[in-house]
C-alpha positions in Angstrom: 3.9 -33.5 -59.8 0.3 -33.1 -61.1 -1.1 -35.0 -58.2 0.7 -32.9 -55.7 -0.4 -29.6 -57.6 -3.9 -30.8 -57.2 -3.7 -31.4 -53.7 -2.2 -28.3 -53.2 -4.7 -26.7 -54.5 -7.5 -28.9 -52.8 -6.0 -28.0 -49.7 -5.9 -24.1 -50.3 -9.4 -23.6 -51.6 -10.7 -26.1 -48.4 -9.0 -23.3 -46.2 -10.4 -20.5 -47.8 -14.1 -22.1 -47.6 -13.4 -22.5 -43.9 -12.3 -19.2 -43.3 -15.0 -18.1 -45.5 -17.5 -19.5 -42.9 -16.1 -18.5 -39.6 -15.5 -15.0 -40.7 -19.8 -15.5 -41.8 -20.4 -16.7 -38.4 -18.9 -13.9 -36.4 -20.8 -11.5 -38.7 -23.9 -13.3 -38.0 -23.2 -13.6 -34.2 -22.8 -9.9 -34.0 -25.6 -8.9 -35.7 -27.5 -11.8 -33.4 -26.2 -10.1 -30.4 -26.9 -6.5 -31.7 -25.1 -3.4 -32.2 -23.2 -3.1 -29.1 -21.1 -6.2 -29.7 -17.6 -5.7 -29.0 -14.6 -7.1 -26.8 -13.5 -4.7 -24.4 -11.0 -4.2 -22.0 -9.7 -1.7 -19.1 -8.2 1.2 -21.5 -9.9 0.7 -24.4 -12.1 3.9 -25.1 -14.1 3.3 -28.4 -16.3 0.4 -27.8 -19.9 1.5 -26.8 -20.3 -2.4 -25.5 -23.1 -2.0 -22.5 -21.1 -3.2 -19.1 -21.7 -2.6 -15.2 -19.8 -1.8 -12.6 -20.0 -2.3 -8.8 -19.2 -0.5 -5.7 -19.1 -0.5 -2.2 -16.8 0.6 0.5 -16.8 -0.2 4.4 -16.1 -4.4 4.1 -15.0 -5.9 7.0 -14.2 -10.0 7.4 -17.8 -10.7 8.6 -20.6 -12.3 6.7 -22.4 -9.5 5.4 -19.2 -9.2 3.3 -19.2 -12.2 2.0 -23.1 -11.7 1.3 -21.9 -9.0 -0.6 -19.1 -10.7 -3.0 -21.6 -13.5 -3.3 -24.0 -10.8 -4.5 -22.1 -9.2 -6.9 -20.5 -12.3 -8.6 -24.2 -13.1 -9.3 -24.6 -9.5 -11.3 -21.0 -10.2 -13.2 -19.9 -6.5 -13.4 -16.9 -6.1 -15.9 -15.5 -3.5 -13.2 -15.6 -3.2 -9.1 -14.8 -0.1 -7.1 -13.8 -0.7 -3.6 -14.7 2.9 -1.6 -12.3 2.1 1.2 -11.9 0.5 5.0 -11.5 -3.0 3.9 -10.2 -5.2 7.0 -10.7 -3.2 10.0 -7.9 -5.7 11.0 -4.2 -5.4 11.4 -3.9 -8.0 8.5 -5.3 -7.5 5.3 -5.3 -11.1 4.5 -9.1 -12.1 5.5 -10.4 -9.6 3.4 -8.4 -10.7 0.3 -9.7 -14.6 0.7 -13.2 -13.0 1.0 -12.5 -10.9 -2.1 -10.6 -13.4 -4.3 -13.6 -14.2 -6.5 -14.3 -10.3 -7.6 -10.4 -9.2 -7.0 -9.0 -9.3 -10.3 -11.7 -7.0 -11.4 -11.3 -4.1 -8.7 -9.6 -0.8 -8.7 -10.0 0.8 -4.9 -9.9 3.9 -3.0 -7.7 3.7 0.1 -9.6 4.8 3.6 -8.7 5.6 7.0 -8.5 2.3 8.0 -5.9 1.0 5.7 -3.3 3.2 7.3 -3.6 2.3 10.7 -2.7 -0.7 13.3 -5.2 -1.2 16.4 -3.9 -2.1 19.8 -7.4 -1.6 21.1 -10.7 -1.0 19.3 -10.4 2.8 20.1 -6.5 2.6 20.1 -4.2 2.8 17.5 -1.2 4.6 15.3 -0.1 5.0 11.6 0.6 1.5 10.0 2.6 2.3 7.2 3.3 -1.6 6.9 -0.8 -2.3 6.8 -0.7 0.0 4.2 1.6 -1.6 1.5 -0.4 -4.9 1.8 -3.0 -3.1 -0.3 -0.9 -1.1 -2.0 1.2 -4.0 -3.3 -2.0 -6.4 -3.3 -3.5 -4.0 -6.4 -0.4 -2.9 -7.5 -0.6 0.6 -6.8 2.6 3.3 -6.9 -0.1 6.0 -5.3 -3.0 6.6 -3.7 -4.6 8.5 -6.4 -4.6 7.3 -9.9 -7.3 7.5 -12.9 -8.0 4.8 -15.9 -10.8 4.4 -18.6 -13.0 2.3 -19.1 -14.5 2.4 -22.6 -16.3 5.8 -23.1 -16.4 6.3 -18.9 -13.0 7.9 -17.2 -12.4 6.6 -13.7 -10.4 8.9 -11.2 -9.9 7.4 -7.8 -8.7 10.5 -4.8 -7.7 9.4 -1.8 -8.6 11.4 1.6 -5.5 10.1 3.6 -2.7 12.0 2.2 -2.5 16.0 1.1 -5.6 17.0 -1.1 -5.6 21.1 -0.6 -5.3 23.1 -3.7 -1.7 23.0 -4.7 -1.1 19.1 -3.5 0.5 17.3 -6.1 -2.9 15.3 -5.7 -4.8 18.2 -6.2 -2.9 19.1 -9.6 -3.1 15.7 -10.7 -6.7 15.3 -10.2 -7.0 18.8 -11.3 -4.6 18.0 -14.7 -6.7 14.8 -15.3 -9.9 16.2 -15.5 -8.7 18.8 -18.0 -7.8 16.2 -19.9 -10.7 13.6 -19.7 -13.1 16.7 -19.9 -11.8 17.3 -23.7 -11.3 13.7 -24.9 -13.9 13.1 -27.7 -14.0 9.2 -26.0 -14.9 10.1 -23.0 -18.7 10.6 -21.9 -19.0 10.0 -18.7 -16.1 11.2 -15.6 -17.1 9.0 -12.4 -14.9 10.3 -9.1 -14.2 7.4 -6.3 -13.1 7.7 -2.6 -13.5 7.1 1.2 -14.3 10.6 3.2 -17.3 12.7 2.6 -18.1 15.7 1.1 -22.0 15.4 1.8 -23.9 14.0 4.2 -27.5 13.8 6.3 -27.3 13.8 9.8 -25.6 10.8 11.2 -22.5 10.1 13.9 -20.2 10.8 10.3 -19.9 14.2 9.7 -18.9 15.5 6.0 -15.1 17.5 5.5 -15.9 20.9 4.0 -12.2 20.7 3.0 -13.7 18.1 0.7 -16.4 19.9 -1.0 -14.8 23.0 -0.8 -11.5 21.9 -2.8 -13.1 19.6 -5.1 -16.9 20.3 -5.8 -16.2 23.8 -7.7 -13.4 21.2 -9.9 -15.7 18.6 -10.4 -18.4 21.2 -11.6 -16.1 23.1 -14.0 -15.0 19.8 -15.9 -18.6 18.5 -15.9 -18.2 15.5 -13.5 -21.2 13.0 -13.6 -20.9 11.0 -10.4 -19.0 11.0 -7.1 -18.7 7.8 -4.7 -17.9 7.8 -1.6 -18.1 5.7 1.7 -16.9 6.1 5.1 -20.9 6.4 6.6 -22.0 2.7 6.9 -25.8 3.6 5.3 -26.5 4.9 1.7 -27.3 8.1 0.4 -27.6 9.4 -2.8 -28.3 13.5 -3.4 -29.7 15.0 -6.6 -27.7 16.9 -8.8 -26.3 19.7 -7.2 -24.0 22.5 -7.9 -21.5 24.5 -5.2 -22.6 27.1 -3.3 -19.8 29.6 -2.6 -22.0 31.2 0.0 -22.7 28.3 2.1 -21.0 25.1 0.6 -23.2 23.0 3.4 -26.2 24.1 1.1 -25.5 23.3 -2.1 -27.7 24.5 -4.9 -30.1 21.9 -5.7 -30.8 21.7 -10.0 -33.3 18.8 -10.0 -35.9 17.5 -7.7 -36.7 14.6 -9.4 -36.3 11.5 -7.6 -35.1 8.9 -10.0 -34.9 10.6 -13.5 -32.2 13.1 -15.1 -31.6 14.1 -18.5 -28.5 16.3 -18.6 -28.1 17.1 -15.1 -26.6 20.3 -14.4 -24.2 19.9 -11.5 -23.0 16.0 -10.0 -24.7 13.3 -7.9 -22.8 11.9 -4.9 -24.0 8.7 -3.3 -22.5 6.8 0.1 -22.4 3.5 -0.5 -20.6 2.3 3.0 -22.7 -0.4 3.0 -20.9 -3.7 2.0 -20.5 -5.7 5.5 -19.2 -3.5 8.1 -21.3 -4.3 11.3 -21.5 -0.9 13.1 -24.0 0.3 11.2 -24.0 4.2 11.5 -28.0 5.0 11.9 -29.4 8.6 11.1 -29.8 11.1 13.5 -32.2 13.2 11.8 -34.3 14.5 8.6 -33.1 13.5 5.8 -30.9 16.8 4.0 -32.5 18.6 1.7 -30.3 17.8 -1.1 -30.6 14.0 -0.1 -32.8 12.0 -2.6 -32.9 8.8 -1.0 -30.8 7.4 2.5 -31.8 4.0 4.3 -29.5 1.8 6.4 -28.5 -1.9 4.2 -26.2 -4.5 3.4 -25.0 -4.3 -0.6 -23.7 -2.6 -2.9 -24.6 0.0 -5.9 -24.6 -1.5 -9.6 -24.3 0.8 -12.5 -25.2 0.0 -15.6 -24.0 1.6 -18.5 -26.3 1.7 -21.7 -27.5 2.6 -24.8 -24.5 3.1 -26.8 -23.1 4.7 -24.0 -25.4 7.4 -23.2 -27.7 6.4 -20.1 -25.8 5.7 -16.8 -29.0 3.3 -14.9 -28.1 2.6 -10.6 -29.3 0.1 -8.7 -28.5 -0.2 -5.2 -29.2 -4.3 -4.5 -29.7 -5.1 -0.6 -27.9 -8.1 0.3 -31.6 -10.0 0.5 -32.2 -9.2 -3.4 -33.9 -6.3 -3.0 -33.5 -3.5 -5.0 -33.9 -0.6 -2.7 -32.8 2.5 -4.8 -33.1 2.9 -8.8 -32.1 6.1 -10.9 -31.3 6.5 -14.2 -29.0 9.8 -16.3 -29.2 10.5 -19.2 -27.7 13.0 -22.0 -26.2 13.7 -25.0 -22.9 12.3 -26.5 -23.0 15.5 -28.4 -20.4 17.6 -25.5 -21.6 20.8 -27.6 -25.2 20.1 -26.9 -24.3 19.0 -22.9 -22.0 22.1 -22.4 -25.1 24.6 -23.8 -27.3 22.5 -21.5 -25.3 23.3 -18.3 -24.8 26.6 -18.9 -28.7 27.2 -19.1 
């Protein structure tokens, strides 16, 4: 009985010594790999872990698409948004197999092209069938839906069904940003989907339905970024606020290029840009509201840093370059950001 007791109790403290040293180890590896070490998933919305995210809309099954997943596998983003008009075929399936490496990590927008059926290139009707591939694909119930990703709150809108005030998507996306606007967790709101609200001159024009709806919304619950797609170039504006007098000229709050600390009003960039062939080409100046525009195959990276308090963009063409680079910062004090806005 002794003997057993012994080796009882040989065998308990050898546990705890080895428990002893892994918990050691994990402290040690976190402190190795600095503050910001945490695991992380969709909904969780306390860790301040640093992770990207990836977008581009306008795909296609050609190579530039594939350039493109190829691309952003080699920048490992925790999160891709997919800005709409995937196939531009009547079978979603080529656009999956080009996806499948990046697929479990996307959320997407729907766009005009996932709710129709070609007979012809300039013929075609409502696909309702071509729809519910995607739909079922990324197990979606709607078109518009919302998520979080740490301290960042995601809303995807889509421009294919109802959005006017009084929709039950506008109430949604109204409700939602009520809500996200007073969580303590969230810093950052980021707004995804196909149409456009702003535009330069090209053969797209923007929806003032769009911007007149939503822009005054996104500006009262102190949206930080909106992404859109549907123009197959990319364009990114400075900050700007609505004008109520002439919503095509909206009131611009910072003419710096690539810097912003506390931006007073949103951003909106075009990124239709991941492989669609018809490349849409400007047809004049650039807006005045426009920071940067250029025709390219790739997509935008964000980068979100510094405990959670700088968003940093890189727009990576699909030959490496990096052909656009801006950086926001602010506060995560919300008293200190809502006294900034208001100045």
């Amino acid at each position: 009985m002794k003997m057993r007791s012994e080796t009882f109790e040989s065998l308990t403290m050898t546990l705890l010594i080895t428990l002893t040293f892994i918990v050691l180890f994990h402290a040690l590896l976190a402190i190795k790999e600095g503050e910001y070490h945490h695991v992380f998933s969709l909904n969780n919305k306390t860790s301040s872990a640093d992770f990207n995210f990836a977008a581009a809309g306008d795909w296609g099954c050609f190579r530039y698409a594939n350039q493109t997943v190829d691309n952003i596998v080699d920048k490992n983003p925790e999160l891709v948004l997919g800005l709409g008009d995937y196939a531009y075929r009547n079978n979603a399936t080529c656009w999956f197999q080009i996806i499948d490496p990046i697929s479990a990590k996307m959320k997407i927008a729907l766009g005009n092209h996932e709710h129709l059926a070609y007979t012809s290139r300039t013929t075609f009707h409502p696909s309702p069938e071509r729809l519910e591939q995607y739909m079922t694909h990324f197990n979606l119930s709607r078109q518009y839906y919302s998520f979080n990703y740490q301290n960042v709150h995601f809303i995807a809108m889509s421009t294919e069904v109802p959005f006017e005030a009084g929709s039950k998507q506008y109430n949604f996306v109204k409700n939602d940003l009520q809500k996200s606007a007073s969580d303590p967790d969230i810093d950052w709101i980021i707004v995804f989907y196909h149409r456009i609200a702003y535009t330069s001159p090209t053969i797209i024009d923007s929806i003032k339905s769009i911007r007149d709806t939503y822009h005054p919304l996104f500006q009262k619950y102190g949206v930080d970024l909106v992404m859109q797609a549907h123009s197959h170039n990319y364009q990114r504006t400075y900050p700007i606020q609505f004008n109520r007098n002439d919503s095509l000229n909206p009131i611009i709050t910072d003419k710096n290029t690539t810097t912003y600390y506390n931006p007073k009003g949103e951003i909106f960039t075009i990124t239709g840009t991941a492989g669609a062939p018809d490349v849409h080409n400007f047809t004049g100046p650039a807006a005045p509201y426009t920071a940067v525009q250029f025709n390219a195959f790739g997509f935008l990276d964000i980068n979100v840093t510094h405990n959670g308090t700088v968003l940093e963009g890189y727009f990576y063409e699909n030959n490496g370059t990096v052909k656009d680079h801006f950086t926001i910062e602010k506060s995560k004090d919300k008293d200190i950001q809502k006294n900034y806005s208001q100045k």
